[in-house]
N, C-alpha and C positions, 0 to 999 in steps of 0.2 A: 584456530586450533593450535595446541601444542605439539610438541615434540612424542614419539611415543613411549619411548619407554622412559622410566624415573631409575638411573643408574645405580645408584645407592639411597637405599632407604630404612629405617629399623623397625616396620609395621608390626613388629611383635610388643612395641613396648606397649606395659601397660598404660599408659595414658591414651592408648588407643582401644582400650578394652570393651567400654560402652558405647562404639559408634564406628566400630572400627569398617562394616560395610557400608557403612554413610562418607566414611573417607573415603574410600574405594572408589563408590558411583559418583563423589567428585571429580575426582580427580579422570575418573573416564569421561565424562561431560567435556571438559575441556580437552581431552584427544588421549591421555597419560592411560596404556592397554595394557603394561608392561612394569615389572619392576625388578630390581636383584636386593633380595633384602637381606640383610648381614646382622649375622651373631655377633654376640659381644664376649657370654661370658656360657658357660655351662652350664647354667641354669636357665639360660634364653632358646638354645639351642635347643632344647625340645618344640618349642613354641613357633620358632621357624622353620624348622619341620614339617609339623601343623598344618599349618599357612598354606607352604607349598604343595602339601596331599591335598588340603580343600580346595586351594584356586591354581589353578593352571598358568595363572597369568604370573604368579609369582616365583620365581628364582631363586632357589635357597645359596643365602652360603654361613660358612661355619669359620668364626676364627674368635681368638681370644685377644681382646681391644688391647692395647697398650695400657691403658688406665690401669687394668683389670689383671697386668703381668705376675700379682703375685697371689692367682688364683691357680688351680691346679686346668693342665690341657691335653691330660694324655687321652681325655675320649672324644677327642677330634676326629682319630683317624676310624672310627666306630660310626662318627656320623657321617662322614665320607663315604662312608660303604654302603653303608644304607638307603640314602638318597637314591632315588628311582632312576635320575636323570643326572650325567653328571654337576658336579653342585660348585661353588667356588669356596677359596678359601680368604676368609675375612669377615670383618676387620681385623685386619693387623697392619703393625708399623710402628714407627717410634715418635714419643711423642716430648721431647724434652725441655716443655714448660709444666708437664705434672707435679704435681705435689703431696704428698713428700717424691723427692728425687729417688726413680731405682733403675738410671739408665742402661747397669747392666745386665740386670734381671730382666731389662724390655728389650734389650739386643739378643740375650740368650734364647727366648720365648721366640721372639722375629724370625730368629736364625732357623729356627728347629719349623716352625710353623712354615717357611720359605721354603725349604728341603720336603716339608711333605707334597707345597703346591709344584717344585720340580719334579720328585718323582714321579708322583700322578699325572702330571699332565695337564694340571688344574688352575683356572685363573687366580689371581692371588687381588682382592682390592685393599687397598693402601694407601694406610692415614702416615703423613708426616705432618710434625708440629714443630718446628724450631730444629730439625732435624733431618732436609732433604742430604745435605752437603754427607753426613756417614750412613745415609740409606743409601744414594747412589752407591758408597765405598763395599755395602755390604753385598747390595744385589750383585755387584761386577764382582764378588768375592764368590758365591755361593750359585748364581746363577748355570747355565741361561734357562729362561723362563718361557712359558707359551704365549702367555697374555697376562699385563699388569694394567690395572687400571688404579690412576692416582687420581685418588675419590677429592672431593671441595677440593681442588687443587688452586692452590694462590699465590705461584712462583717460588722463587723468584723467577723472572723473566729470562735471564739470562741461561738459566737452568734446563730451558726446553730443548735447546740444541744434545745435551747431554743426555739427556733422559732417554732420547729419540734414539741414541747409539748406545745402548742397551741391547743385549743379547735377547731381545723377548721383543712380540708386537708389543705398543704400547699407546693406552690412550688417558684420555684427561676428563676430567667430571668437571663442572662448575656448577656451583649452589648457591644459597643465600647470601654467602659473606660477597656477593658481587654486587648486592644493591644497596650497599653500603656505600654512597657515595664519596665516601672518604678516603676508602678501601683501595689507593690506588696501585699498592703493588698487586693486588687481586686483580684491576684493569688492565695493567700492564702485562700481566700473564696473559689474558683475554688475546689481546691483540700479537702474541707470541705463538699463542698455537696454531699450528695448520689446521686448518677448518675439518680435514678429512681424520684428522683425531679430535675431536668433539662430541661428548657428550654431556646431557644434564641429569641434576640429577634435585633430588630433594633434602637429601638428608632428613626428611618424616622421622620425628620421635618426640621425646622431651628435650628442653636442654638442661644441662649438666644440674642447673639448682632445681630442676624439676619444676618449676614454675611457668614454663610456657612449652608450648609445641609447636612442631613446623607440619606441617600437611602437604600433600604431594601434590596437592591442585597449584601451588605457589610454584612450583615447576615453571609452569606459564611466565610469570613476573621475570624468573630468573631469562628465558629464554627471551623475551621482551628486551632485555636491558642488554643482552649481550649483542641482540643485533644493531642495538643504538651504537655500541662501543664498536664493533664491525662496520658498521656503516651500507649492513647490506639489509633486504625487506626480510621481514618473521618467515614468507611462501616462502623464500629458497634459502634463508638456515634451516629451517624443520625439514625442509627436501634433503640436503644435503645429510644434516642429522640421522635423520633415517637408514640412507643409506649407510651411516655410519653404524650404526646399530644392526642393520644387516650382518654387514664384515662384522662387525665384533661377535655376532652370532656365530659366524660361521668358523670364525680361529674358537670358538669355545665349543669345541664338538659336541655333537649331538643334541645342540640347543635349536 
């Protein structure tokens, strides 16, 4: 069995449209009960919503992606309120291998997005891409925060001690880019985080050319390989895991 919950996932996208409770009863087959699934852009954010009114098991959150910085996000804080239960905010973060370049249109977005998940009280999940070194600069600028979780996290390695003395709990996702055998600063993160911040996740959607998708049963794979790189049995990363999904419950109130 897997881990149970899938930490970040984007079950709204349309490539999930015709089978999307076929992905589902997969991914619960193999143990995956739970998921947090993250907006992108204001047009998805209804759909995540949705999601989370129909199935229980699902976790809204609402953020405007990096990619997607030069879209409008002022009815963010409309979906925040709305939410039944409180919700997270995300994806957001900076991501500075995009293309065309708009690093400070993605720092501005970041910033203002950061200060809504401060004042609320609300988790924030967070994409960095070529851009941990001024996301630490910003969150220690703008913070402190309740709970961050830094979703496909893949170092740097050295980076983890840093991250941890953050004004905010904070934890780490790992996903597909880990069974990448080649992938070895994504290893070397691996064997960098304290096992009591670990979680996994899927990242479930299309990728960027729209030409393939990830499904949340892969979950399993990813946990498989992280215990190789650990060196401990799948029974007690998934035990430990869990517990770790516990606390992470329990710092996101009323989850």
């Amino acid at each position: 069995m897997s881990v149970s919950l899938d930490a970040h996932a984007h079950l709204q996208d349309p490539c999930f449209d015709a089978d999307r409770d076929e992905v589902l009863r997969q991914a619960t087959a193999v143990g995956v009960r739970r998921w947090i699934c993250n907006g992108t852009t204001p047009e998805d954010w209804p759909k995540v919503r949705d999601l989370a009114s129909k199935h229980s098991e699902i976790v809204p959150c609402f953020g405007l992606h990096p990619w997607f910085a030069n879209e409008r996000f002022e009815e963010l804080s409309e979906f925040l309120v709305d939410a039944k239960l409180p919700p997270g905010v995300g994806e957001i973060g900076l991501d500075f291998a995009v293309a065309p370049k708009n690093d400070p249109r993605q720092e501005l977005v970041f910033r203002r997005q950061l200060d809504i998940a401060r004042e609320r009280r609300l988790p924030a999940m967070l994409h960095a891409v070529r851009s941990l070194e001024r996301m630490i600069a910003v969150l220690r600028e703008t913070g402190p925060f309740s709970l961050l979780l830094f979703h496909m996290f893949g170092g740097p390695a050295e980076s983890v001690g840093t991250l941890l003395k953050l004004d905010a709990e904070v934890f780490f996702s790992f996903s597909v880019n880990l069974l990448n055998a080649k992938s070895s600063r994504v290893r070397k993160a691996a064997l960098a985080v304290p096992l009591e911040k670990v979680l996994f996740e899927s990242d479930a959607g299309s990728t960027r050319d729209g030409l393939r998708r990830t499904e949340p049963a892969v979950i399993r794979e990813v946990v498989d390989e992280f215990a190789k790189i650990r060196c401990i049995s799948r029974k007690e990363l998934v035990e430990i895991v869990d517990e770790n999904t516990t606390t992470f419950f329990r710092l996101w109130k009323n989850r």
